[in-house]
NUBA-241332 format. One record per residue (C-alpha): residue in three letters; x, y, z. Coordinates in pm, 1 decimal. Layout:
# NUBA-241332
type:px:py:pz
ALA:X:Y:Z $
...
//
This chain:
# NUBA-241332
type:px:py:pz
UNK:-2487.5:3503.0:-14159.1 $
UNK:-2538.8:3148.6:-14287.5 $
UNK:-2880.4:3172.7:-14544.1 $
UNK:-2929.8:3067.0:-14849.0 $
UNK:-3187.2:3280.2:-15093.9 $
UNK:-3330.1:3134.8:-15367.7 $
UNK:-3383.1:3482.2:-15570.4 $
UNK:-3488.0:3340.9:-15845.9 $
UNK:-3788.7:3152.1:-15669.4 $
UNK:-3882.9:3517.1:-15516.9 $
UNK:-3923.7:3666.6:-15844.5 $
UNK:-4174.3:3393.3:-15984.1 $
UNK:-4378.9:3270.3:-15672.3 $
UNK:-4709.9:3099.2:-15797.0 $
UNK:-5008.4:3297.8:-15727.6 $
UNK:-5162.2:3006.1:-15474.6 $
UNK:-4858.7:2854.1:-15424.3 $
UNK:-4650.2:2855.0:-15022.7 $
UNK:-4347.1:2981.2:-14962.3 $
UNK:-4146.5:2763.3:-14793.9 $
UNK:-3823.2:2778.6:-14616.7 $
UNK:-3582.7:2531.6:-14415.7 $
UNK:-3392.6:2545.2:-14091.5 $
UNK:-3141.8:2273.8:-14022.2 $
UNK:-2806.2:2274.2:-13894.5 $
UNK:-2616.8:2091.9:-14107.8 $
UNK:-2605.7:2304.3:-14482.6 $
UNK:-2609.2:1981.4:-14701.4 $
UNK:-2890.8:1900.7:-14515.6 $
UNK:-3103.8:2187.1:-14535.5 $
UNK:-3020.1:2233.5:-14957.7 $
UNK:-3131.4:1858.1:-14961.0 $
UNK:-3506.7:1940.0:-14793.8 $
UNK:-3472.9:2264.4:-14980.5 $
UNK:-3433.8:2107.6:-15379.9 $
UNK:-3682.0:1845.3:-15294.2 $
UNK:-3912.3:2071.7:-15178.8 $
UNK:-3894.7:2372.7:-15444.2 $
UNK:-3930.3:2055.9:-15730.3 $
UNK:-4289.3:2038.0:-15619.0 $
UNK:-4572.4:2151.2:-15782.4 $
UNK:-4732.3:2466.7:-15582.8 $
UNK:-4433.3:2484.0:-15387.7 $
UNK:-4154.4:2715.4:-15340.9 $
UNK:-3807.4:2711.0:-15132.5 $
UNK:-3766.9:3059.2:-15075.7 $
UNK:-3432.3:3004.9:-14876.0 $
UNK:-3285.8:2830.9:-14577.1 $
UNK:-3098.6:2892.5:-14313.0 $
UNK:-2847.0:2674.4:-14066.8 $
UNK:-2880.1:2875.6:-13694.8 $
UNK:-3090.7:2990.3:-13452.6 $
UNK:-2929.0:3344.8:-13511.6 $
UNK:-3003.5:3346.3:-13884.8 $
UNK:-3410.2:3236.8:-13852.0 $
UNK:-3574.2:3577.5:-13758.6 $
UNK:-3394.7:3746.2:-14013.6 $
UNK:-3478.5:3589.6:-14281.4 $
UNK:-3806.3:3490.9:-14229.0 $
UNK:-3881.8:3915.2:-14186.6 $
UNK:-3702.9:3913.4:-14562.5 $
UNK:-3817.1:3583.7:-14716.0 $
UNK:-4177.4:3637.3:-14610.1 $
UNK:-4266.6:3238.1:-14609.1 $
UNK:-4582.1:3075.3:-14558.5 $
UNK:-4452.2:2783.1:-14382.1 $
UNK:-4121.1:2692.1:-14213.4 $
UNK:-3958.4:2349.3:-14208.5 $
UNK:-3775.1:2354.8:-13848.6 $
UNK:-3540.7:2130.5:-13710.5 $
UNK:-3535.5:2032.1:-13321.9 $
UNK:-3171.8:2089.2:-13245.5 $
UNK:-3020.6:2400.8:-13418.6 $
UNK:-2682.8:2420.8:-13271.7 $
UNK:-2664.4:2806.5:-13109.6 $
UNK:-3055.1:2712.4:-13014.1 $
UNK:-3354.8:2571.7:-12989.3 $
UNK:-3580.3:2477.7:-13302.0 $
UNK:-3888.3:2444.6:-13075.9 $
UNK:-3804.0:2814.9:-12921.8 $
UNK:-3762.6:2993.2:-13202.8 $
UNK:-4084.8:2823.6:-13362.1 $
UNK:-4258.5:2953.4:-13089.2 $
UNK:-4125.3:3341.0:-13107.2 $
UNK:-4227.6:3334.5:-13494.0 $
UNK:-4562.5:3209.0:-13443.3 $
UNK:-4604.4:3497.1:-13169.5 $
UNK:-4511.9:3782.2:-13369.1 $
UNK:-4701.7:3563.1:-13691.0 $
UNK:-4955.3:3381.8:-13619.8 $
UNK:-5041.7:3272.7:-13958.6 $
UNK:-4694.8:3109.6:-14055.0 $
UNK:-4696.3:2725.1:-14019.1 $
UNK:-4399.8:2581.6:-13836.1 $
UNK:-4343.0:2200.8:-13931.1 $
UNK:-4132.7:2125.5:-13667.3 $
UNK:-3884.5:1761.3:-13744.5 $
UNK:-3702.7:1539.9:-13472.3 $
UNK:-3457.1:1300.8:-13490.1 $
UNK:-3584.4:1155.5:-13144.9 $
UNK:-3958.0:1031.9:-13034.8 $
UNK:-3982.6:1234.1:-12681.6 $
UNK:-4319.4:1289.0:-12513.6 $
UNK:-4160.0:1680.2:-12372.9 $
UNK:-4038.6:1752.7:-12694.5 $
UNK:-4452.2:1683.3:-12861.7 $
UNK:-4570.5:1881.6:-12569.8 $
UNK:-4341.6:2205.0:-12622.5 $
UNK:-4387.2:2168.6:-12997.4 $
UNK:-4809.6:2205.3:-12916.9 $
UNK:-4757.4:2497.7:-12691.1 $
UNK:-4535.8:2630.7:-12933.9 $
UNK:-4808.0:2653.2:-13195.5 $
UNK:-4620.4:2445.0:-13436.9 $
UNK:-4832.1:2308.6:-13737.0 $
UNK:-4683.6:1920.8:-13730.6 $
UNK:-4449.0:1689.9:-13547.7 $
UNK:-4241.5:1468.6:-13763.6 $
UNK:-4003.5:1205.1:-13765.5 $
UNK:-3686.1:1367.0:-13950.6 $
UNK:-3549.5:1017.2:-14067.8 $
UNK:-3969.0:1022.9:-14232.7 $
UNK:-4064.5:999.3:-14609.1 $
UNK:-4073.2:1296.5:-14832.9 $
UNK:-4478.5:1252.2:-14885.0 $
UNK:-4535.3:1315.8:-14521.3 $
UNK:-4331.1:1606.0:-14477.8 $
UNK:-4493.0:1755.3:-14800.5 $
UNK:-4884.1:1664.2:-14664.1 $
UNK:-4795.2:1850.5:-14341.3 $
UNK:-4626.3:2152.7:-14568.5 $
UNK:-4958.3:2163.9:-14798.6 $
UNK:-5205.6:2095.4:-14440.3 $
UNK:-5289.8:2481.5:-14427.9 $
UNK:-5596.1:2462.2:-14298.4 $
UNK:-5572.1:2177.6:-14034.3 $
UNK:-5632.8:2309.8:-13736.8 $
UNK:-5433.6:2139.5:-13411.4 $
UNK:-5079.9:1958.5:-13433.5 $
UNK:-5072.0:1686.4:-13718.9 $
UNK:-4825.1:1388.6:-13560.5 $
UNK:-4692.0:1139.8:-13723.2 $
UNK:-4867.3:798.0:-13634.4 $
UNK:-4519.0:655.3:-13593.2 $
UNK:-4448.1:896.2:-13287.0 $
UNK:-4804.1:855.7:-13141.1 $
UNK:-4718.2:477.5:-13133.8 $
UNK:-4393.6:488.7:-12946.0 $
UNK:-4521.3:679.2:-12688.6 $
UNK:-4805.5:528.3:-12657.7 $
UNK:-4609.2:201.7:-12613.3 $
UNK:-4398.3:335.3:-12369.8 $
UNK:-4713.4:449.0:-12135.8 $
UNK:-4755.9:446.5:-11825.1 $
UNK:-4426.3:573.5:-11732.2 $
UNK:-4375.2:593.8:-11330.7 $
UNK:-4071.1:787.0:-11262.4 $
UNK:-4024.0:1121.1:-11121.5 $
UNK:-3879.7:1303.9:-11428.4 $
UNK:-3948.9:1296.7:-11825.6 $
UNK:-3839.2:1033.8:-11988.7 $
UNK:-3502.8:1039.7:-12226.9 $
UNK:-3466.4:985.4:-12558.8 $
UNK:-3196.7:707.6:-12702.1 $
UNK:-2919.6:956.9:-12797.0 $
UNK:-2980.3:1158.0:-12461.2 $
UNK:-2968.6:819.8:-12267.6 $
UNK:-2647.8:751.3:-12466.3 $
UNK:-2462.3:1126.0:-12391.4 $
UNK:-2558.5:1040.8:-12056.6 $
UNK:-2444.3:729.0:-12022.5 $
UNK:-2086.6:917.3:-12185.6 $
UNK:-2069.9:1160.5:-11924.3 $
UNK:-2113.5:906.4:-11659.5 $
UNK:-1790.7:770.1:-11812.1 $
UNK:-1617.3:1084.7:-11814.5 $
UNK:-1643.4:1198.8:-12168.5 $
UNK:-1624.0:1506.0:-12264.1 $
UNK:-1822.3:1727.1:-12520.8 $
UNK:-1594.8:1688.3:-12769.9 $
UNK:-1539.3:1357.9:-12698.7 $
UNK:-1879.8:1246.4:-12699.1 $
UNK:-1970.9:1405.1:-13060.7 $
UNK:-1644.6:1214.7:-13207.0 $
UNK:-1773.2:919.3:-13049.9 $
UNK:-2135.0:956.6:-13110.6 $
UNK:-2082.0:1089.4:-13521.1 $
UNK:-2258.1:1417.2:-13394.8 $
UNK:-2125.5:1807.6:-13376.7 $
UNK:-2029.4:1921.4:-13097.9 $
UNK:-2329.8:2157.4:-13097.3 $
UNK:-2576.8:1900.3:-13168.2 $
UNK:-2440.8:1731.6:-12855.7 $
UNK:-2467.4:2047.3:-12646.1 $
UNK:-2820.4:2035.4:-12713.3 $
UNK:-2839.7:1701.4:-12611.8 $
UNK:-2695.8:1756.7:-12305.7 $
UNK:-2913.9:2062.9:-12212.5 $
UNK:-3223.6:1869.6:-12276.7 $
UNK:-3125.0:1563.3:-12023.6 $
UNK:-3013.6:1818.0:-11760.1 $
UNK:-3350.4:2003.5:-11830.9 $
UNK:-3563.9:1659.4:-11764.8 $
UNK:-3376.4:1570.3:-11477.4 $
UNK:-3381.2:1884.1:-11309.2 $
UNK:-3029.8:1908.6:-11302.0 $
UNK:-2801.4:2210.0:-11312.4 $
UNK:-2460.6:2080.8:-11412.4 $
UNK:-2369.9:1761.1:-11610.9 $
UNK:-2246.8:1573.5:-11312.2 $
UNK:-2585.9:1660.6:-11119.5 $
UNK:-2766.8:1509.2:-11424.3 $
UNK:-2492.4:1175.4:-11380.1 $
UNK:-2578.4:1170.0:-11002.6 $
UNK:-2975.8:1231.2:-11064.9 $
UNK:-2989.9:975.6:-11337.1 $
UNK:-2818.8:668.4:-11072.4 $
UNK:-3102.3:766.0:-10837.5 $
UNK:-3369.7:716.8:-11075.3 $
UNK:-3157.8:401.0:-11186.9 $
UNK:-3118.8:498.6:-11548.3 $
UNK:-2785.4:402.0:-11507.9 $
UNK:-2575.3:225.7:-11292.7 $
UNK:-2306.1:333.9:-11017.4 $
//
């Protein structure tokens, strides 16, 4: 089971401070977010953890306030499991972070019930305002995604639109990568590129990876 407790920051938790923890798949990551995090004022890292299988777990034992999520988990999906913790917890914030600006992924994060929708390449201030926002009600967005999509409005085709790095996989499977081929080539794990790929095939109603090659030609996303 890959989480990290901070024990001593459950002993000594500020009496109107949060409790924060942080989900990301990669571990250096997540201790990164973590030790900035528990260096603020009113703020504590409780723990993190690195996988969908880890995240109900420990949020039952580390009893936080608000949870720092990543998008792609690996085993899972960050937006899925944000949405099965705010069911059975309707008071614990989910900040959800994504490495991509995608129109589907802002609408699942809202009907998720997750607390904010930020960039995860975005400053340390913004992720800490949306941490402290407790009593905002709605989604807080950062005005960075709101312009991209905005900017990329009206959109005309049949199917959601894809993000850079799923536009890239796809344009690797086209080729006749494979998975593993695909996250050497594209610096990713081969999980994070698994999620990839089930997103594209999701938003072009595809079942397999070559019906997601053949739907993407007919909507001309890339060519034959």
């Amino acid at each position: 089971m890959s989480v990290t407790v901070n024990v001593g920051a459950r002993r000594e938790v500020l009496d109107d401070g949060l409790r924060v923890m942080v989900v990301d798949d990669h571990e250096a990551v997540a201790s990164a977010m973590a030790l900035a995090i528990g260096m603020q004022h009113g703020l504590t890292c409780v723990g993190s953890a690195n996988c969908a299988a880890d995240v109900r777990a420990a949020v039952d034992e580390l009893q936080p306030d608000v949870v720092v999520m990543d998008v792609n988990l690996g085993d899972g999906d960050g937006i899925d499991v944000a949405a099965e913790l705010v069911r059975q917890n309707p008071r614990l914030r989910v900040v959800v972070l994504t490495a991509d600006v995608d129109e589907a992924l802002l609408r699942r994060a809202a009907a998720a019930g997750a607390g904010a929708f930020l960039l995860k390449n975005g400053s340390l201030a913004d992720l800490l305002s949306a941490i402290r926002a407790r009593e905002t009600d709605g989604l807080v967005v950062h005005p960075r995604i709101l312009r991209e999509l905005f900017r990329g409005a009206p959109r005309s085709s049949t199917h959601t639109p894809l993000t850079t790095r799923e536009t890239e996989v796809l344009m690797l499977l086209s080729e006749g990568h494979n998975i593993a081929s695909i996250s050497g080539r594209m610096g990713i794990t081969r999980l994070t590129c698994r999620g990839y790929v089930k997103n594209l095939m999701g938003k072009l109603h595809a079942h397999s990876q070559l019906e997601a090659v053949v739907a993407a030609r007919r909507f001309g996303l890339i060519g034959p």
